[in-house]
C-alpha positions, 0 to 999 in steps of 0.5 A: 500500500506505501508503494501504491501510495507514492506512484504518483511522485513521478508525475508530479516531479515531472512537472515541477522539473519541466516547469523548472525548465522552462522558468529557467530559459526564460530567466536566462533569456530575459537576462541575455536580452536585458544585456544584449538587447542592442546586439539582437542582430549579431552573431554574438547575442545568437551564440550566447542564447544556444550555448545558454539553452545547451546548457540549460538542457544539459544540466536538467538532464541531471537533475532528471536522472537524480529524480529517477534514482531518488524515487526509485529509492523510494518506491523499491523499498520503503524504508528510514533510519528516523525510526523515532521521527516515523512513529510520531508521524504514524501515531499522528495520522492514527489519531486524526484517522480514529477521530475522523472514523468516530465522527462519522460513526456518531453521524451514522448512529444519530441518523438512526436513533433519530430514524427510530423515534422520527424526529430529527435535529440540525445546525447547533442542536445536532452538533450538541447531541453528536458530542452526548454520544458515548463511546459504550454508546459505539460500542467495538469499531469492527474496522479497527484494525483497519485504521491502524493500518492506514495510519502505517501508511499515511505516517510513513507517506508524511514522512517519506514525502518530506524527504523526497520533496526536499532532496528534489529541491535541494538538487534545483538549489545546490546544483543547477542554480548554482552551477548556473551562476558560477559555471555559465559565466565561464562557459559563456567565454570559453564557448565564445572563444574570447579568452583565446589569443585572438580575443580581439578578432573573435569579438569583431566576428561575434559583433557582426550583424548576421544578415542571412539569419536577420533576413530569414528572421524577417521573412518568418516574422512577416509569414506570421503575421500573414498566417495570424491574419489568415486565421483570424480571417477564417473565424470570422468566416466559420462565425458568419457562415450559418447565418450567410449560407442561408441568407445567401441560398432564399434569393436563388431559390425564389429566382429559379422558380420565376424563371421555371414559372415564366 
């Protein structure tokens, strides 16, 4: 039952990293174009962004692996060395299950008693007569056993979520931002090639306008927008065809049959 309990852990974990994923590339975006904003046009701002986005995706594919191992950890053997932690969680989950059991089992036993002498309480009044329900009154809950074994399971989700979600985080934390700010920058210079002995003649090529991807940048951003208008043109059409076909259709019919007549 833990097993079945924590399956959902991979999905979820997912998509927290994609969703890291991509708040990260937009970040580092911002960041470059907030920087290289006026050299949109050069060679410089195109490598910058790539070797930002291989990076990105590189370190992500680690993060990605380091989940698959920590919730097959968690899903192969349930398992903790807190021993005293995990038994305050279980002791935690049994009493909110217990008084949640009773709770209900006091619903069901008013809802007969009042059944049996056909009368019938609400708001305030019921409430009071819930709390004068003594446990002789229950009497031996036949699903006892039940809820102790639900409280193994639900202390031992608690528990073992908790450690789970932190070491997810902590990778995001401690490793990718961090490789992102002390690492990137280094990448960046070693990538562009302006640590070279020929730092000089690589920043002129680098801040040189790259016609042929500006021209096909144009060209894409102009087929856009006639594609934009071409849709928004067909629904407008798909909205004023019901009432068009048939305003269109009565003149004809009414003419063919003047013609048939005459």
């Amino acid at each position: 039952m833990i097993r079945i309990s924590i399956q959902h852990w991979e999905n979820l974990t997912t998509r927290f990293l994609d969703e890291t994923e991509q708040l990260c590339g937009r970040l580092i975006k911002q960041r470059v174009d907030d920087i290289f904003g006026p050299l949109m046009l050069t060679l410089l701002y195109r490598d910058t962004i790539k070797i930002c986005g291989d990076f990105i995706q590189k370190a992500m594919e680690e993060q990605r692996a380091a989940s698959i191992r920590n919730f097959k950890m968690e899903s192969y053997k349930p398992m903790t060395f807190n021993g005293e932690a995990l038994n305050q969680a279980c002791e935690t989950a049994r009493q909110h299950l217990q008084a949640a059991r009773r709770k209900q089992r006091c619903i069901m036993l008013l809802d007969d008693l009042e059944a049996k002498n056909g009368k019938s309480t609400n708001g305030p009044a019921r409430e009071k007569e819930l709390l004068k329900i003594t446990d002789a009154q229950l009497g031996i809950d036949k699903y006892s056993q039940e809820i102790v074994a639900l409280s193994k399971v639900r202390g031992y989700y608690e528990h073992a979520s908790s450690r789970y979600v932190d070491a997810i985080g902590q990778g995001v934390q401690c490793e990718l931002f961090n490789n992102c700010r002390n690492e990137l920058p280094a990448l960046l210079v070693r990538k562009l090639g302006i640590d070279q002995d020929d730092a000089h003649e690589k920043c002129y090529l680098l801040l040189t306008v790259d016609e042929k991807s500006t021209l096909r940048r144009l060209q894409l951003e102009k087929e856009e927008t006639t594609l934009g208008k071409a849709k928004k043109q067909l629904r407008e059409l798909e909205q004023d065809t019901p009432g068009g076909e048939d305003s269109q259709d009565a003149p004809k019919d009414e003419g063919s049959q003047d013609t048939m007549m005459s």
